[in-house]
MILO-66833 format. One line per field, with one value per residue (C-alpha): residue number from 0; x negated, y, z negated; residue in three letters. Coordinates in Angstrom, 1 decimal. Layout:
! MILO-66833
k [NUM; ...]
c1 [X; ...]
c2 [Y; ...]
c3 [Z; ...]
r [ALA; ...]
! end
This chain:
! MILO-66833
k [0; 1; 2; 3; 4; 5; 6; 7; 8; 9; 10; 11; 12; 13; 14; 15; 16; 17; 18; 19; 20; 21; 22; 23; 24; 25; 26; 27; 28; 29; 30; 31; 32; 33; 34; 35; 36; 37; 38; 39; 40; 41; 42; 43; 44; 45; 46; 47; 48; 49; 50; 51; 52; 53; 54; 55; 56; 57; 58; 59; 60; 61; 62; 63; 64; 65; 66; 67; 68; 69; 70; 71; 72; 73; 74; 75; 76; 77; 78; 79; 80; 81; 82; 83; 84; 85; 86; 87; 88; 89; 90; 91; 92; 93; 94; 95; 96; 97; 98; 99; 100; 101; 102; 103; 104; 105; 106; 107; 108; 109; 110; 111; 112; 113; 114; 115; 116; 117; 118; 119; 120; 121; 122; 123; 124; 125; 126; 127; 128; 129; 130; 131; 132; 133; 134; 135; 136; 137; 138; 139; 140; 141; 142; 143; 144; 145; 146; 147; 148; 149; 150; 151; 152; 153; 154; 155; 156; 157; 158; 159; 160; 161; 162; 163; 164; 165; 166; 167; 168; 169; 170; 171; 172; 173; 174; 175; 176; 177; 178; 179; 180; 181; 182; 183; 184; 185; 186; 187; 188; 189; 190; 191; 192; 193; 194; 195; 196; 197; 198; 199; 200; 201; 202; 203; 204; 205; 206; 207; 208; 209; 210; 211; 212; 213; 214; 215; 216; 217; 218; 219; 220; 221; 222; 223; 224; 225; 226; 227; 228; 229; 230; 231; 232; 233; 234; 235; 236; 237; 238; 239; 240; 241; 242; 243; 244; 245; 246; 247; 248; 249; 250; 251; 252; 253; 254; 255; 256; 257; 258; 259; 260; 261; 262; 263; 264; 265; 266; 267; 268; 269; 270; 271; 272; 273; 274; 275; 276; 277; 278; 279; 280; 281; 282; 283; 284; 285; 286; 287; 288; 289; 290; 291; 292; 293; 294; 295; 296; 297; 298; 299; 300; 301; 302; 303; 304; 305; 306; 307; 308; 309; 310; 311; 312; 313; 314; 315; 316; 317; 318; 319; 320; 321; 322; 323; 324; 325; 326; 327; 328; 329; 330; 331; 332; 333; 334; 335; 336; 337; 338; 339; 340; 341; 342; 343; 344; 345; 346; 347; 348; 349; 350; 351; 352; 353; 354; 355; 356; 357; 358; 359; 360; 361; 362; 363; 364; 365; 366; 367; 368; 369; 370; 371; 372; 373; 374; 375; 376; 377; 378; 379; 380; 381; 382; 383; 384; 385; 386; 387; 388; 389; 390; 391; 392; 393; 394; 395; 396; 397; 398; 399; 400; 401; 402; 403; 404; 405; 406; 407; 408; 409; 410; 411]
c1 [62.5; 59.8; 58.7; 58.1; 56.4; 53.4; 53.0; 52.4; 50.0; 48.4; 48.0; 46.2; 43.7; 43.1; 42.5; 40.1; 38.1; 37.5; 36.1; 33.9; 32.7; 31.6; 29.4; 25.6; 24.7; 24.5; 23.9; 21.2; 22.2; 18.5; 18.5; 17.3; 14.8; 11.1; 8.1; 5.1; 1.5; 1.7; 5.2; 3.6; 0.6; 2.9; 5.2; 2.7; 1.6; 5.0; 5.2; 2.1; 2.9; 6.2; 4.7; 2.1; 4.9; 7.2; 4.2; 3.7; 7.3; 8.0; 4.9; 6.3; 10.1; 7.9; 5.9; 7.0; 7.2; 6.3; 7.7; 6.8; 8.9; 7.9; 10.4; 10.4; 10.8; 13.5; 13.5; 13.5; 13.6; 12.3; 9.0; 6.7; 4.7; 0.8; -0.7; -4.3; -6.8; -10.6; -13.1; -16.1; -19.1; -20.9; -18.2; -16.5; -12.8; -13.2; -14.4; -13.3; -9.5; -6.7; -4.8; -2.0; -1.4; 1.1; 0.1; 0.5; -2.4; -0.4; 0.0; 2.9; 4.6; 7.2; 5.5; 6.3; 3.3; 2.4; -1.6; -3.7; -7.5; -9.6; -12.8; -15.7; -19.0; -22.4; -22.0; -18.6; -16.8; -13.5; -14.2; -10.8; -6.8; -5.8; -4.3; -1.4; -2.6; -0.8; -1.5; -1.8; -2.0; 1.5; 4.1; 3.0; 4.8; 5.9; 2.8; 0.5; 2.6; 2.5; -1.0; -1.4; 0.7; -1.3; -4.3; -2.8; -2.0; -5.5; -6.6; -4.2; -5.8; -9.2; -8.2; -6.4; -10.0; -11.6; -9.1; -7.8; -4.9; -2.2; 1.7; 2.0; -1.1; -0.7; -3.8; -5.0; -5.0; -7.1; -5.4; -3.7; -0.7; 2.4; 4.5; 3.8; 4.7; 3.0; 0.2; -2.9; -3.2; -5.7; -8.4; -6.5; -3.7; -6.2; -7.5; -3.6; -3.4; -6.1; -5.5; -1.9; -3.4; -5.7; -9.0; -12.7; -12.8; -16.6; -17.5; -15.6; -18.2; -16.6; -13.3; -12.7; -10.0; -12.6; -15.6; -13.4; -12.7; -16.5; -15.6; -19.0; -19.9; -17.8; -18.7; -22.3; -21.1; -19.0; -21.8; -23.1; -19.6; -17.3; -13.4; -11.4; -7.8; -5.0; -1.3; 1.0; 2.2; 5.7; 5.3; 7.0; 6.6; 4.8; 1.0; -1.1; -4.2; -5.2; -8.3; -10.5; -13.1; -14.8; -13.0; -9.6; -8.2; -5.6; -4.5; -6.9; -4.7; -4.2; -6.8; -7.1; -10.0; -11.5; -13.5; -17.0; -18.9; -18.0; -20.2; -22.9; -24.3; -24.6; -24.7; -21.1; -22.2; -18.8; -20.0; -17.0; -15.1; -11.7; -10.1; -7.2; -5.5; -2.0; 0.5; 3.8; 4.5; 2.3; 4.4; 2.6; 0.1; -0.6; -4.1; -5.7; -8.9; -10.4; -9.2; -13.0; -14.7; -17.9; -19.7; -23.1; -24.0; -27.2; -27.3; -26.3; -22.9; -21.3; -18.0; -16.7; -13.7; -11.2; -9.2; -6.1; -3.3; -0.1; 2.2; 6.0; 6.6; 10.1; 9.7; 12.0; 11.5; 12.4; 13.6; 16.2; 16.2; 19.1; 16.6; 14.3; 11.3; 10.5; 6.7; 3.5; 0.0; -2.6; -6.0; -9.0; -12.1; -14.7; -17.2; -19.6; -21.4; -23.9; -23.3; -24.3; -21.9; -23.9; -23.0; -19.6; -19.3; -17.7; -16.4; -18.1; -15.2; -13.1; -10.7; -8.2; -6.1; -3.3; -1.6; 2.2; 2.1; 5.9; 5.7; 7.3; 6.8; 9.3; 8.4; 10.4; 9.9; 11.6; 11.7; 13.4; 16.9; 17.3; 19.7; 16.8; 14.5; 16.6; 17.1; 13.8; 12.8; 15.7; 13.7; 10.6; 11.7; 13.8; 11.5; 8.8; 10.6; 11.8; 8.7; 7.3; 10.5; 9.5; 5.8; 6.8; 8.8; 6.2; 3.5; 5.5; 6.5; 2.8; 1.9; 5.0; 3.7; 0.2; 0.9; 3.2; 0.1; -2.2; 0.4; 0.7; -3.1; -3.7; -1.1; -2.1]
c2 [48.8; 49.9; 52.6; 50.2; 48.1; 50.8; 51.4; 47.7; 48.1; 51.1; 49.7; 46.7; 48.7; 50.8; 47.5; 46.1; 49.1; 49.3; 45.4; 46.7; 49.8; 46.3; 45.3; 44.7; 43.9; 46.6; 46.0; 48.3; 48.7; 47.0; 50.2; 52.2; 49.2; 49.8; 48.0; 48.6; 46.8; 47.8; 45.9; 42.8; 42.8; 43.0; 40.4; 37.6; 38.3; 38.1; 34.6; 33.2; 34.0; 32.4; 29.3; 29.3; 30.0; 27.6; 24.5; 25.3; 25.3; 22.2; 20.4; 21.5; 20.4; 17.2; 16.7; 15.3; 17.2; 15.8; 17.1; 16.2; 16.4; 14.8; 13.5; 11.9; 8.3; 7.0; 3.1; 0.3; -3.7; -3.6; -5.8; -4.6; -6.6; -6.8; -7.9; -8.6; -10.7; -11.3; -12.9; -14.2; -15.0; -16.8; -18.7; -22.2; -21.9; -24.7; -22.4; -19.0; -18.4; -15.9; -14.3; -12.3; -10.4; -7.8; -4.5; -6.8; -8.6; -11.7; -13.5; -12.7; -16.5; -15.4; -14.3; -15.3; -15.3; -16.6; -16.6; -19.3; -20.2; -20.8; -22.5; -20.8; -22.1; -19.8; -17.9; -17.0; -19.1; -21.0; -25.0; -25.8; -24.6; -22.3; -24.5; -22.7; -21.5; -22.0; -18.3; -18.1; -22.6; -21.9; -22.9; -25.7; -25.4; -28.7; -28.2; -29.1; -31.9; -33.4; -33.3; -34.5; -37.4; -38.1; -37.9; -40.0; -42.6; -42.7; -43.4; -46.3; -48.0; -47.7; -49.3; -52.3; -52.6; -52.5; -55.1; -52.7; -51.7; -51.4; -50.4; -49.5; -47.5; -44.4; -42.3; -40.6; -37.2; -37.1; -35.6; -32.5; -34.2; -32.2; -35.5; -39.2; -40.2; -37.4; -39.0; -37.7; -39.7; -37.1; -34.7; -31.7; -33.3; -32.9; -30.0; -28.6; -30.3; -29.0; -25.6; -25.6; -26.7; -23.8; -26.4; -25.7; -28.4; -29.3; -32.4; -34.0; -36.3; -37.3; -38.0; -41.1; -39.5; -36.4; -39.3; -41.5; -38.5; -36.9; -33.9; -32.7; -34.1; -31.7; -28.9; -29.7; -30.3; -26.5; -24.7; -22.9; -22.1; -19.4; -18.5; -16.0; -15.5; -13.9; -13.7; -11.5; -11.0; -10.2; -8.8; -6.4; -2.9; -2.1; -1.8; -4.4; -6.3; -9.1; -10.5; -12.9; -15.1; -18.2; -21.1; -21.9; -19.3; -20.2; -18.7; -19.0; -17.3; -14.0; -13.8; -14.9; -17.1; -18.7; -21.6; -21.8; -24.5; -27.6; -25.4; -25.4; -22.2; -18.2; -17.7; -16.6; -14.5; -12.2; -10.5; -10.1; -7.6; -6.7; -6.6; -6.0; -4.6; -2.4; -1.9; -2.7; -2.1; 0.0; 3.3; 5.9; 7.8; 5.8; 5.3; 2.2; 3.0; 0.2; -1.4; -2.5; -2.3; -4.1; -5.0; -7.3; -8.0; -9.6; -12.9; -12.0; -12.1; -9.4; -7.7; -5.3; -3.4; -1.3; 1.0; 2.1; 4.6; 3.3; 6.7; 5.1; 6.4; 7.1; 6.8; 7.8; 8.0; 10.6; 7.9; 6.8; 8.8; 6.6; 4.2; 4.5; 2.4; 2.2; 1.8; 2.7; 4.9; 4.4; 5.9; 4.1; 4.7; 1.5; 0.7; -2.6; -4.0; -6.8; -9.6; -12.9; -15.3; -17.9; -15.3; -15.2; -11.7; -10.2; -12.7; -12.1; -11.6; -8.8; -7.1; -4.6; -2.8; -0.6; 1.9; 3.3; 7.7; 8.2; 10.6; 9.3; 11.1; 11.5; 11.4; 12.9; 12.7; 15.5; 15.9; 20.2; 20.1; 20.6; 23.7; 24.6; 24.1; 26.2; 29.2; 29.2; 29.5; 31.9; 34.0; 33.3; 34.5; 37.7; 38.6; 38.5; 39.9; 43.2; 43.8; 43.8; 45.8; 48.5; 48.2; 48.5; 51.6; 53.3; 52.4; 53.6; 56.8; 57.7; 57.3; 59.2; 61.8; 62.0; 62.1; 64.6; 67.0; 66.1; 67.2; 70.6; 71.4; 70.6; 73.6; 75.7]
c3 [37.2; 39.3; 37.3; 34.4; 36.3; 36.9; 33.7; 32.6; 36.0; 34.4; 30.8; 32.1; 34.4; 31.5; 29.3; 31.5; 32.3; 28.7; 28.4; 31.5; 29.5; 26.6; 29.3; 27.4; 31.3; 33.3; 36.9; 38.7; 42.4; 44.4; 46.1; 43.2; 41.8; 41.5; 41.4; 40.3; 39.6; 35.9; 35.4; 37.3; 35.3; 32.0; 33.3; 33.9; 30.4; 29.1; 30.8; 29.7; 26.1; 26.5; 27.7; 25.1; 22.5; 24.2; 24.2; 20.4; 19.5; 21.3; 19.1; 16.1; 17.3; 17.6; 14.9; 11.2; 8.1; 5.1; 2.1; -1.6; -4.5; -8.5; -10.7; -14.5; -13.2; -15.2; -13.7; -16.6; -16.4; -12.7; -11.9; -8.9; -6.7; -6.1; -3.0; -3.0; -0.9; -2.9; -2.1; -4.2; -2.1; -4.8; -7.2; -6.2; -6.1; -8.7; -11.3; -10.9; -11.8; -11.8; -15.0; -15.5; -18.9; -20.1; -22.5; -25.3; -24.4; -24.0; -20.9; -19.0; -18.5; -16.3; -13.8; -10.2; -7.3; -4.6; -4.8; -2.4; -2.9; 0.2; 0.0; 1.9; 2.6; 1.8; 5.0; 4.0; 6.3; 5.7; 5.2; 3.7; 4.1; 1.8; -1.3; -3.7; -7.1; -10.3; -12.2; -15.9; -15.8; -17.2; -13.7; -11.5; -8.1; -5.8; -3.6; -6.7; -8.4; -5.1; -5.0; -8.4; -7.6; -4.4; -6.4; -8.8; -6.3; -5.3; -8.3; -9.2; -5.4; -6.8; -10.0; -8.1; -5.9; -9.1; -10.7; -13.3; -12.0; -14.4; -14.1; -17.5; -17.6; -19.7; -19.5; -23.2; -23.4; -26.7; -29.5; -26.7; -26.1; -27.6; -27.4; -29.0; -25.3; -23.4; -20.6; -18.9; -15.5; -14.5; -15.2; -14.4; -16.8; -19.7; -18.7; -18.6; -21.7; -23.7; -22.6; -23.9; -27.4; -27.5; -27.2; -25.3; -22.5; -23.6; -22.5; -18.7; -18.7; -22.2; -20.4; -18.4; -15.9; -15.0; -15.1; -12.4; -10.3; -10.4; -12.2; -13.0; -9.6; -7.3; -9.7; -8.6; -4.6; -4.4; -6.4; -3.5; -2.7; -2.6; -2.8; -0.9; -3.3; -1.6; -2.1; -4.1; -7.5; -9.6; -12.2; -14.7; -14.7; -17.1; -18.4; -17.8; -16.4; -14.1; -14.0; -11.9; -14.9; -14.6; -16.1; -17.7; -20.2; -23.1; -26.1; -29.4; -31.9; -30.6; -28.2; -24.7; -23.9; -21.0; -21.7; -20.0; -21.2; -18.5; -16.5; -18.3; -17.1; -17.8; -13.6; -13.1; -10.2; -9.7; -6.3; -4.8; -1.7; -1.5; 1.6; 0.0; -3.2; -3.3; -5.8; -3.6; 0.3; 2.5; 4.3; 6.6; 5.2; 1.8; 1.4; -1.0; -2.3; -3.1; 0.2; 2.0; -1.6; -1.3; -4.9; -5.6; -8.9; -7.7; -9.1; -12.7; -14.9; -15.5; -16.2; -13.6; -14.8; -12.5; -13.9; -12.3; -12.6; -10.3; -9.2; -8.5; -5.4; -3.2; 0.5; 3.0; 7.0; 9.2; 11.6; 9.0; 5.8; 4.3; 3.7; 0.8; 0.1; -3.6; -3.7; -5.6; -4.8; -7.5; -8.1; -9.6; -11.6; -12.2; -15.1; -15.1; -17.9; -17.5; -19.6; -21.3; -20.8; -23.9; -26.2; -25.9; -26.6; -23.4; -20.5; -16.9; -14.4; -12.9; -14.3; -13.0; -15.6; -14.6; -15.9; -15.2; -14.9; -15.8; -12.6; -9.9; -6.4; -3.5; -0.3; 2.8; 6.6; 8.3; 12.0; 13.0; 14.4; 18.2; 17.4; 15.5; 17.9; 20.6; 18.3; 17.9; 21.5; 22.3; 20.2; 21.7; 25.3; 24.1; 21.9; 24.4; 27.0; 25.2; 23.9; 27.5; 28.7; 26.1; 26.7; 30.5; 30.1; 27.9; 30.7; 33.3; 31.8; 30.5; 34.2; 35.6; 32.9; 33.9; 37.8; 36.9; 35.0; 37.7; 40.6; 38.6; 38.1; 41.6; 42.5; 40.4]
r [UNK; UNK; UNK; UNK; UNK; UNK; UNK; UNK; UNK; UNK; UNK; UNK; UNK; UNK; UNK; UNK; UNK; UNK; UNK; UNK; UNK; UNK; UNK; UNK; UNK; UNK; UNK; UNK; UNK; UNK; UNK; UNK; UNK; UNK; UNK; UNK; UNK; UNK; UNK; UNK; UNK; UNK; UNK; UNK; UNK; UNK; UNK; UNK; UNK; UNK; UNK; UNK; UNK; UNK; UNK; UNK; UNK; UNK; UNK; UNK; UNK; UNK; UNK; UNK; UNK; UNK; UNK; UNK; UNK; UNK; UNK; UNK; UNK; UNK; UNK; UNK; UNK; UNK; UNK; UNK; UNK; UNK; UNK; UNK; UNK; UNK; UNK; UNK; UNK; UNK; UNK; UNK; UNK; UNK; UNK; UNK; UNK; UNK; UNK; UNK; UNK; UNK; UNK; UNK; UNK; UNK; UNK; UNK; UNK; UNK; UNK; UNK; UNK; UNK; UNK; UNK; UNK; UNK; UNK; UNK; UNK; UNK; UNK; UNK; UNK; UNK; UNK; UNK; UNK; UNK; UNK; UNK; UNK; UNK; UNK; UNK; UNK; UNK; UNK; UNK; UNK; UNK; UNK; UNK; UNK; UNK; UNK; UNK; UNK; UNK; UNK; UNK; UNK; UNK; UNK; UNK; UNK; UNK; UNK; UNK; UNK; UNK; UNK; UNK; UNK; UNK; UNK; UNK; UNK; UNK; UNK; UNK; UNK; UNK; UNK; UNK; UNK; UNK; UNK; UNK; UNK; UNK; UNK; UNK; UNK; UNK; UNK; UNK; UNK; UNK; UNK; UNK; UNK; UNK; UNK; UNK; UNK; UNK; UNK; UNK; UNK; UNK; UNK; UNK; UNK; UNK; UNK; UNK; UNK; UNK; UNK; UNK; UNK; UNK; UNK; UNK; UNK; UNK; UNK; UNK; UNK; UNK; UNK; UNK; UNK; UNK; UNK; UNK; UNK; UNK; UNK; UNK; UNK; UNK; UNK; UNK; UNK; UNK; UNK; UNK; UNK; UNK; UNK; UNK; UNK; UNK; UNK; UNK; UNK; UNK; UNK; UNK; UNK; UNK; UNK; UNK; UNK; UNK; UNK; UNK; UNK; UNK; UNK; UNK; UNK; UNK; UNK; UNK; UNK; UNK; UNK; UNK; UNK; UNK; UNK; UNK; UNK; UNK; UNK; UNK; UNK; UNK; UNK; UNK; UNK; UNK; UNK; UNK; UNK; UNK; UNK; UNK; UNK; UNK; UNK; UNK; UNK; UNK; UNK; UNK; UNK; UNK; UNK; UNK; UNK; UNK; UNK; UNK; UNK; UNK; UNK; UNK; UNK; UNK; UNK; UNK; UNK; UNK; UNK; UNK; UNK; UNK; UNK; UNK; UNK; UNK; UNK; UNK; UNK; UNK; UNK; UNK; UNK; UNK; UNK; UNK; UNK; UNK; UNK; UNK; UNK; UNK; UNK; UNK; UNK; UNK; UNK; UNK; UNK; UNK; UNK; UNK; UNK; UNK; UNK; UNK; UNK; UNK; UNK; UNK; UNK; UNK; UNK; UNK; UNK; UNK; UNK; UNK; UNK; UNK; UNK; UNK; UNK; UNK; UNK; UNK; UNK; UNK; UNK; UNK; UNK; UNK; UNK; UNK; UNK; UNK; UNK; UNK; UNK; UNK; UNK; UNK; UNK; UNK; UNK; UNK; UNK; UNK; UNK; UNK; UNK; UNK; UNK; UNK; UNK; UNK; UNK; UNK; UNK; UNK; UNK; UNK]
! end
């Protein structure tokens, strides 16, 4: 029994004197270490580069990589929206207006916005709320039948003061109507009216709703006017244009014409600056370009054209990279013409036209992994610290070496 029991003894010595033999530590008794001004100079070096290393790692642990990637964009029957904010130093919100049309040069009717005019005075500053637009003449919201009925209740008082108030009044809209029972109470009713025909408004004072309102007379009142437009737009995704002209536009035929001539001049002065124009929602880093664009035409008409190319573009944070924002980047180039708006040749205004690349671009924040991050600066400080160990040793013999030479030249 006892004799078995050293052995097991034995074999177990045996096994851990061989794990001590693994030992990649060594321990050096203190009594044998050695110091010396070389190893000191070598390790303060050896700690200032790992805290330089260590500082640089620790920024780039911090920082955010950005990572690209293109792809055929292979999206169909989605609509993407345009914010913009313009403003028109020198054109009356009465006059200029705001059209949206599709690559087949037809208007696109189903568009949804939300675009409001702002009257500004000639220093540029706001002298009336924001009021909501109807783009394209083609939807009229609540806001505006509400003011059309308020207007319309206005005039039915001044009738009554004028004794010609009358309940079954049904105001003409000369020849426009598309119904035997269809009424104009209103100038803008005509207008509307007229416009849906395909028929030049020529002559308000011609028309007894815009003569009882003062049509021609607020046209002369917000002459020295202008209009800040801002909102956003729906609209499908594909090639298009819309454009900021003078007047109402509807469809002649095949063509899409703004009519001009209750104006009664060839001054459409389209200065204008854009504070804001982007083709979906802003991420980090996306930069508009025509964001702070400043143009002055002087005085005269002209047509200023944009041209754009909108990149579809996948976004995705390194905060949380599950959610992706599907937005657009665009470049531009820009070409003006003067023009004559009495001819009729070319219609003054401002025109954007865009263009879909069928590239889209992925976008990816990354932020390094903290396993990452401490691999990396294990590295760092062994790394360092070898190298100093070998460039220690090396020192330290050389100079063991060279004492050694001088010791025997001075003997012999």
């Amino acid at each position: 029994m006892g004799k078995g029991g050293g052995s097991s003894s034995a074999g177990g010595d045996g096994f851990m004197r061989s794990l001590q033999r693994f030992d990649a530590f060594p321990k050096v008794n203190e009594d044998f270490f050695q110091r010396t001004l070389s190893g000191g100079v070598i390790t303060l070096v050896a700690t200032i580069v790992v805290a330089v290393l260590f500082v640089s790692q620790l920024r780039v642990f911090m920082a955010v990589n950005t990572d690209y990637e293109l792809s055929v964009d292979s999206s169909r029957g989605e609509q993407m929206r345009i914010h913009l904010d313009v403003t028109f130093p020198r054109m009356p919100c009465s006059v200029v207006s705001l059209d949206v049309m599709d690559v087949s040069g037809e208007q696109e009717l189903d568009v949804s916005h939300d675009v409001f005019k702002r009257r500004l005075d000639r220093r540029g500053k706001p002298i009336a709320a924001g009021e909501k637009d109807a783009v394209n003449g083609n939807k009229v919201d609540a806001e505006t039948v509400a003011a059309r009925k308020r207007r319309s209740k206005d005039n039915e008082t001044t009738h009554a003061a004028e004794g010609e108030n009358d309940p079954n009044y049904c105001g003409s809209c000369y020849g426009s109507e598309q119904t035997p029972e269809q009424c104009c109470d209103t100038c803008d009713a005509v207008r509307e009216a007229y416009r849906l025909k395909g028929w030049a408004f020529s002559d308000p004072d011609g028309i007894e709703q815009c003569e009882k309102e003062g049509f021609s007379d607020n046209l002369r009142l917000q002459s020295d006017e202008g209009c800040k437009i801002y909102g956003s737009l729906d609209v499908n995704k594909v090639a298009g244009n819309f454009h900021f002209a003078p007047g109402k536009s509807f469809q002649h035929g095949n063509m899409h014409v703004h009519d001009l001539m209750p104006f009664r001049t060839k001054k459409f002065d389209m200065s204008h600056k854009i504070t804001k124009l982007s083709f979906g929602e802003a991420f980090p880093g996306v930069v508009n370009p025509l964001d702070g664009v400043k143009r002055d035409m002087q005085g005269d008409a002209g047509m200023y054209q944009y041209f754009l190319k909108v990149v579809p573009t996948a976004f995705s944070g390194a905060r949380n990279r599950a959610e992706v924002a599907q937005t657009n980047q665009f470049s531009v180039t820009d070409h003006f013409k003067p023009v004559d708006a009495e001819e009729g040749l070319h219609l003054p205004g401002v025109f954007f036209f865009y263009d879909l690349s069928p590239i889209k671009v992925n976008i990816r924040e990354r932020r390094a992994s903290a396993l990452s991050f401490a691999t990396n600066l294990c590295a760092i400080v062994g790394g360092v610290f070898a190298v100093s160990g070998i460039l220690d040793a090396t020192v330290h013999r050389g100079g063991k070496a060279l004492r050694a030479k001088i010791d025997l030249g001075k003997q012999g």
